[in-house]
C-alpha positions in Angstrom: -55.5 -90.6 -76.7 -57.1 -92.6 -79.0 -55.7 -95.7 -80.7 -57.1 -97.5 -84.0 -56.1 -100.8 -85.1 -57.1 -102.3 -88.6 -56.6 -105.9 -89.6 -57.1 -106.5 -93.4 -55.7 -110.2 -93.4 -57.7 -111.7 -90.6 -61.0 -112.9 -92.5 -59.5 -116.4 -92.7 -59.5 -117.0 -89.1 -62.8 -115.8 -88.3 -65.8 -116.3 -90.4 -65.0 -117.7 -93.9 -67.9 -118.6 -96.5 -69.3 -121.4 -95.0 -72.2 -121.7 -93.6 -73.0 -120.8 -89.5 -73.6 -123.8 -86.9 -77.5 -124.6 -87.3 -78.8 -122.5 -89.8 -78.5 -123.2 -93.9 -77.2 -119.2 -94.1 -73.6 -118.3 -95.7 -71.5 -115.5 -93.7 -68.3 -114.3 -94.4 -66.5 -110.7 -93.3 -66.4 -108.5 -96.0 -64.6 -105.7 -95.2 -61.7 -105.1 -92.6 -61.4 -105.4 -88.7 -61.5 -102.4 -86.9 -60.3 -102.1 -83.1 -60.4 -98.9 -81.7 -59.1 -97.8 -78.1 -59.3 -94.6 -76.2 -57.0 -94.1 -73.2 -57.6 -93.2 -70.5 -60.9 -94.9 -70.6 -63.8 -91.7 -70.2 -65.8 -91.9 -67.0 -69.0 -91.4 -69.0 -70.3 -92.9 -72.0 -69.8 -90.2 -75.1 -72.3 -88.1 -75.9 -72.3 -89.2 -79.1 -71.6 -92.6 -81.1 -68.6 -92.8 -82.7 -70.1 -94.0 -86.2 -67.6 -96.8 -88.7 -67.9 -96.5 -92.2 -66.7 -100.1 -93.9 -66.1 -100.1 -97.4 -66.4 -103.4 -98.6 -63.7 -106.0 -99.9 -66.4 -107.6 -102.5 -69.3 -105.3 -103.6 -72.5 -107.8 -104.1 -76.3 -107.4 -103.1 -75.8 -110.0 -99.9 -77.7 -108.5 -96.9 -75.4 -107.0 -94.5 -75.1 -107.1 -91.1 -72.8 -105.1 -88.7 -71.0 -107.2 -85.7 -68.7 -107.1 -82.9 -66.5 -109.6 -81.3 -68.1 -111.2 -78.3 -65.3 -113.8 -76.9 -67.9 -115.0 -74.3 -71.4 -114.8 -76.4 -73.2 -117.7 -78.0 -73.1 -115.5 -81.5 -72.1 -117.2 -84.7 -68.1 -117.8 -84.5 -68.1 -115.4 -81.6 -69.5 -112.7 -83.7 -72.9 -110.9 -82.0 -75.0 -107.9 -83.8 -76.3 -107.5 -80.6 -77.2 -104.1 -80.0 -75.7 -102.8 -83.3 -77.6 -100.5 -86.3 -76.8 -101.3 -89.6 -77.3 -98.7 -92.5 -76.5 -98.9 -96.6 -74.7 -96.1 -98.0 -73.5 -97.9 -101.5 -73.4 -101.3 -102.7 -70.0 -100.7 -101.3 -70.7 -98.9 -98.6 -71.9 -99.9 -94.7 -71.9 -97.9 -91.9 -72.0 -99.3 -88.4 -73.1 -97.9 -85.4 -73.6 -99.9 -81.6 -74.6 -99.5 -77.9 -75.0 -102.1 -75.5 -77.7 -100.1 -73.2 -80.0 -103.1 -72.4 -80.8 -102.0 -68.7 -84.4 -101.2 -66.9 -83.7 -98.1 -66.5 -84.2 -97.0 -70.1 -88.0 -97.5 -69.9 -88.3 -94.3 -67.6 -85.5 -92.1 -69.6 -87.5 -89.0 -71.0 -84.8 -86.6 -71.3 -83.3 -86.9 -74.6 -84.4 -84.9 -78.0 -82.0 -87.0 -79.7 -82.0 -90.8 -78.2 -78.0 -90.7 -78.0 -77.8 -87.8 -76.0 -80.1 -89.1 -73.5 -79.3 -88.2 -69.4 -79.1 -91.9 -68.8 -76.6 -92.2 -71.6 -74.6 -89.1 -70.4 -74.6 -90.1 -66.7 -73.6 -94.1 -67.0 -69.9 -95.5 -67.5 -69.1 -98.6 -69.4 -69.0 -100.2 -66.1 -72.2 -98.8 -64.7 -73.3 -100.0 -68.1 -72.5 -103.4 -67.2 -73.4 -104.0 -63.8 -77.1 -102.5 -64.3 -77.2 -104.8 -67.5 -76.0 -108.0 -65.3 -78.7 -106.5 -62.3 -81.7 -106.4 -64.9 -81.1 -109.9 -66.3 -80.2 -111.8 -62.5 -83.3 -109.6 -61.2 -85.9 -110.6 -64.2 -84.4 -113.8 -63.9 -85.6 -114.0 -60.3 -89.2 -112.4 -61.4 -89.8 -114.6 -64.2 -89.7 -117.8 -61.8 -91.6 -116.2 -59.3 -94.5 -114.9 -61.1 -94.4 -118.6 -62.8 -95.0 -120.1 -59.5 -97.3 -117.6 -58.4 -99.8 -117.8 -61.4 -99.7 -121.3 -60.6 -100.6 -121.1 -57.0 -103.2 -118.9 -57.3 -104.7 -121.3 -59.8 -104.0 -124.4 -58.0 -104.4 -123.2 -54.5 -107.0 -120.3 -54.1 -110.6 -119.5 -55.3 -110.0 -118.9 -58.6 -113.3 -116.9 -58.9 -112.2 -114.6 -55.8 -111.9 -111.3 -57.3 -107.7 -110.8 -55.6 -106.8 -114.2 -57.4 -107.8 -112.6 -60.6 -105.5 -109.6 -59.8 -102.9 -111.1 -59.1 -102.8 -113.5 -61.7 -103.3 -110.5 -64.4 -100.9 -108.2 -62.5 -97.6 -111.3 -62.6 -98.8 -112.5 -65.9 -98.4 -108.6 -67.0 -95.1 -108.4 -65.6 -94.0 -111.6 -66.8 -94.5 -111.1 -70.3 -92.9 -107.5 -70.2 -90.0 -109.6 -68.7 -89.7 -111.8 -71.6 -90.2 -109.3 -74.3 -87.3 -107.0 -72.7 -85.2 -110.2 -72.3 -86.1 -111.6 -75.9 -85.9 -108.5 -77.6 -84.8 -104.9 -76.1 -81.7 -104.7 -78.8 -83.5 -106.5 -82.1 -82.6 -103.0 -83.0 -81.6 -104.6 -87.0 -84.8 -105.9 -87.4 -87.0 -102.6 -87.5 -90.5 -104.5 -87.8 -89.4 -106.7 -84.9 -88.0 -103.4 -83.1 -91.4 -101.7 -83.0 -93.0 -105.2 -82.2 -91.3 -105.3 -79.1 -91.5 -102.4 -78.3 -95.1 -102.1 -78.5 -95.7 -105.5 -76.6 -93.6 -104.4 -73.8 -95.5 -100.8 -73.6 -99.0 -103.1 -73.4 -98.0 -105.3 -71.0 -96.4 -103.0 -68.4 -99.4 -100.4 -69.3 -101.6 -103.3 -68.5 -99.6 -104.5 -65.4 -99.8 -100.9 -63.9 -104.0 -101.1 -64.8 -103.7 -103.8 -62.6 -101.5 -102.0 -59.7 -104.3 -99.9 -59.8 -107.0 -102.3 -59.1 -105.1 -103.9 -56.7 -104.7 -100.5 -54.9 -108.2 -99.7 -54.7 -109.4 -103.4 -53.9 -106.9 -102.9 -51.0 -108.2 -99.3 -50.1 -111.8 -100.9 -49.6 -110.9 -104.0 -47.7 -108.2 -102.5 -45.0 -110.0 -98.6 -45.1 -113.8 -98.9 -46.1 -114.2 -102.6 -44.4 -116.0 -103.1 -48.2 -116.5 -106.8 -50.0 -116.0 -106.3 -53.2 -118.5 -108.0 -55.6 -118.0 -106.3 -58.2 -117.8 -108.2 -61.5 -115.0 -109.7 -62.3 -114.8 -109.0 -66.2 -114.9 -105.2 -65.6 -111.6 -105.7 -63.8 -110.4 -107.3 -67.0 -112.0 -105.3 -69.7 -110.4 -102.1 -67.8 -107.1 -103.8 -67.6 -106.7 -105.2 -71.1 -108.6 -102.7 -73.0 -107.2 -99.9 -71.7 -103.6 -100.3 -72.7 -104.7 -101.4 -75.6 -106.5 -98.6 -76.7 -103.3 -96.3 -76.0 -100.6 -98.6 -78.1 -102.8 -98.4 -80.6 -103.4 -94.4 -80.4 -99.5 -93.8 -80.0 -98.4 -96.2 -83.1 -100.9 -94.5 -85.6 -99.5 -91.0 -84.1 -96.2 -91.8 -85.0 -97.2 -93.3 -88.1 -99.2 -90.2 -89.2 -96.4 -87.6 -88.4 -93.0 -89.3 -88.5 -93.4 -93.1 -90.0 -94.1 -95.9 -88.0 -90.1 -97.1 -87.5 -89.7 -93.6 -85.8 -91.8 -95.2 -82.3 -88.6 -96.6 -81.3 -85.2 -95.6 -80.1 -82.1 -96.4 -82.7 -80.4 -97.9 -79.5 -82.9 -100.1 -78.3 -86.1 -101.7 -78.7 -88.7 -99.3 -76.5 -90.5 -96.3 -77.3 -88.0 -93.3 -78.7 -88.0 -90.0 -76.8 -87.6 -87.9 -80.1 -91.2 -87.5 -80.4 -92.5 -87.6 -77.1 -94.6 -90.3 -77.3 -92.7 -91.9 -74.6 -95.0 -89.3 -72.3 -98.0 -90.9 -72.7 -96.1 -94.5 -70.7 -94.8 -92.1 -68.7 -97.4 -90.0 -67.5 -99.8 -92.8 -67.4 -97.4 -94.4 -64.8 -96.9 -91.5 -63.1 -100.6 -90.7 -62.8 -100.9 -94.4 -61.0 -98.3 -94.8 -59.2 -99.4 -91.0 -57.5 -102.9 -92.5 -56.7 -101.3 -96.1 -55.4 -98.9 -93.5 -52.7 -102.4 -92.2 -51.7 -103.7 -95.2 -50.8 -100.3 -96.8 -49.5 -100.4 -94.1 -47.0 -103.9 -94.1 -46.1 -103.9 -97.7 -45.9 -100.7 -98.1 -43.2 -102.1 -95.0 -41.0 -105.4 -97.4 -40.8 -103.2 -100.6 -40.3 -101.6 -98.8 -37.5 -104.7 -97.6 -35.7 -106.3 -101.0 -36.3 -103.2 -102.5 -34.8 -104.0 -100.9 -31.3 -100.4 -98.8 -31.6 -100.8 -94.8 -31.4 -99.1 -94.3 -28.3 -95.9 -96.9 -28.9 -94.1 -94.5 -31.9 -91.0 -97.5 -32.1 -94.0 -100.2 -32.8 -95.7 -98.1 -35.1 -93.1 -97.2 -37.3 -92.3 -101.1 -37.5 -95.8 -101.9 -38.3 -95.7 -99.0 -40.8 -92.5 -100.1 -42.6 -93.7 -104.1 -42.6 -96.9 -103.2 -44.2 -94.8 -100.6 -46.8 -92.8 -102.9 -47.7 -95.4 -105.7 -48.2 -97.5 -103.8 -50.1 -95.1 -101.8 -52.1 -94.9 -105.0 -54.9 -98.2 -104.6 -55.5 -98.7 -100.9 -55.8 -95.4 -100.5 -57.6 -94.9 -96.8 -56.3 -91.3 -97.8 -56.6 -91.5 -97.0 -60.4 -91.5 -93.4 -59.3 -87.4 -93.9 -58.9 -87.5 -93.7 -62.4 -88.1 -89.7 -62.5 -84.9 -89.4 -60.7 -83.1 -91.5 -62.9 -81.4 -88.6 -64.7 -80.3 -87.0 -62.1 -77.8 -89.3 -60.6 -76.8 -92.9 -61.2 -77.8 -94.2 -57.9 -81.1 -93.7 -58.7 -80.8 -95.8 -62.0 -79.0 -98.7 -59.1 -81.9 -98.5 -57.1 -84.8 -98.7 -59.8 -83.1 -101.3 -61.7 -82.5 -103.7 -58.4 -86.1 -102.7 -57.1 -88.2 -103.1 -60.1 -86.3 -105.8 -62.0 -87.2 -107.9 -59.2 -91.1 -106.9 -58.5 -92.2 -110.1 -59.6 -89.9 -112.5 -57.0 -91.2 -109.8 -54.8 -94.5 -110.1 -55.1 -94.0 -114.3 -55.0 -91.9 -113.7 -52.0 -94.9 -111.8 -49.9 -97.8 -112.3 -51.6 -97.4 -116.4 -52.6 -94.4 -118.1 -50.4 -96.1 -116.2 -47.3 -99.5 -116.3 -48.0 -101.0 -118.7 -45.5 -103.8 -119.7 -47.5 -101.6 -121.1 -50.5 -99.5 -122.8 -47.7 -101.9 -124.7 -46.3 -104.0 -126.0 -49.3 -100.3 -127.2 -50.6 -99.5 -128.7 -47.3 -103.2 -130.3 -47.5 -102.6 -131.5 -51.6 -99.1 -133.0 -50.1 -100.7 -134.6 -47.5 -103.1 -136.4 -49.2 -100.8 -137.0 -52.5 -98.6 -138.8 -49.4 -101.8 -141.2 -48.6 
């Protein structure tokens, strides 16, 4: 059952033509309230968007914007366009279309021709909706103040011209700035310059942060496997791991821009790349293709932890030292980003991917910074004579 409620006398208690807290901009409603209901609520998000057509009280050329009531956002009069596609049939005319998708799992979600019918759309409640969007936020949270004080501990406290403190500076300052771009601007879907903006910072970063991965796995491989000191220069680290990515964002905007316009690289639901035209393959793949090579080495590398560590013949002690040095290394190698192939196939998958990568960069602070002994004891050292 569905049930539609309009109000056509409400405007005066909600936005009148004054202008918004802060800003020197005039907004007033201009058309009536809409509430619509459906009971008993659907297990799964529709398959398609139910799409409002307003017809306006006062026809005008005022920019429009569509909104929905959000008693517990910080929108103007508790109004947010969060999330919501605006588009002009008449001078009369709007129609109004919203979803509130904001999770990590999107990023992965390659199975849709059409955006809206996309298997992480189809296969996600309202509530699953919420609680992955609630996990991505607490989780980024989490990795934006641990790659903070990472970057600076590994400035402050290490070598800075060791060639691992340059990884993992690159690698959390990669996934830091993803973080903020997702945070700042996943549903800026009104703004179609700032839409593909975003969305083309956030593919550069994480492409860079998984060039990094990369390094880090094979800089690993060498130490633990090949007993090898890297001394390698340092800027080829950086011109792979900043040029790279760079050279692909800019390939996959001017393919779009060629063959289907340049506001058709993004999704209508959110700010990332759109699955209509398969450009989101070339993110895809190119994670796939690296997180692939970092299982290779995460494999080899534990079977030579384990015969270093003197274990073969205890099989309980070398499954814990197996599973310690998996999980300790996993941050860096992000091979948990393979979760995101399965994502379509069941929602527990999308859990899992959201709680595990949302979080890589406390992760990697947690191992790789709070645990490192070298960073512990220069601070110790630095407190110790701050103290005196």
């Amino acid at each position: 059952m569905v049930v539609g409620v309009m109000y056509k006398n409400l405007t005066e208690l909600f936005i009148s033509d004054k202008k918004t807290r802060g800003t020197n901009k005039t907004r007033f409603l201009n058309s009536i309230i809409m509430s619509v209901e459906i009971y008993p609520e659907p297990a799964d998000v529709l398959l398609e968007n139910i799409t409002l057509v307003f017809k306006h009280m006062k026809a005008g050329g005022r920019s429009r914007e569509c909104v929905f009531w959000d008693m517990f956002g910080d929108g103007p009069e508790g109004w947010s366009a969060q999330g919501c596609f605006t588009r002009i049939i008449s001078e009369s005319q709007t129609e109004c279309k919203c979803n509130h998708l904001t999770h990590f799992a999107v990023l992965m979600d390659t199975t849709a021709s059409k955006d809206e019918n996309s298997r992480v759309f189809q296969l996600t409640s309202k509530e699953d909706d919420r609680i992955l969007t609630v996990l991505t936020r607490v989780g980024m949270a989490l990795s934006l103040a641990g790659v903070s004080v990472t970057i600076i501990s590994y400035i402050r406290l290490t070598d800075r011209q060791a060639p691992m403190s340059h990884i993992r500076v690159g690698l959390t300052s990669c996934i830091g700035a993803g973080h903020i771009f997702f945070f700042a601007g996943i549903d800026a879907t009104e703004n179609k310059a700032a839409c593909v903006t975003v969305a083309a910072l956030m593919q550069y970063f994480l492409m860079a942060a998984f060039c990094w991965m990369l390094v880090e796995g094979a800089c690993i491989y060498l130490f633990v496997v090949k007993v090898y000191n890297i001394n390698y220069k340092i800027c080829r680290f950086h011109g792979l791991c900043w040029g790279l990515p760079a050279v692909i964002v800019t390939a996959s905007l001017g393919i779009v821009a060629r063959e289907d316009g340049i506001e058709n690289y993004v999704s209508d639901q959110y700010c990332w790349i759109s699955s209509r035209n398969k450009i989101i393959w070339i993110f895809v793949s190119f994670v796939g293709l690296i997180e692939l090579i970092n299982i290779a080495i995460l494999v080899r590398v534990i079977k030579e932890i384990i015969t270093i560590q003197h274990v073969k013949d205890n099989q309980s002690e070398q499954i814990r030292v197996g599973v310690r040095a998996c999980v300790v290394l996993t941050p860096l190698l992000g091979v948990t980003w393979l979760i995101g192939f399965l994502s379509p196939l069941h929602i527990a998958f999308s859990y899992v991917f959201v709680i595990l990568n949302s979080t890589q960069g406390f992760s990697i602070f947690f191992f790789h910074c709070l645990r490192n002994n070298e960073i512990r004891e220069r601070f110790k050292r630095r407190l110790r004579q701050a103290q005196n």
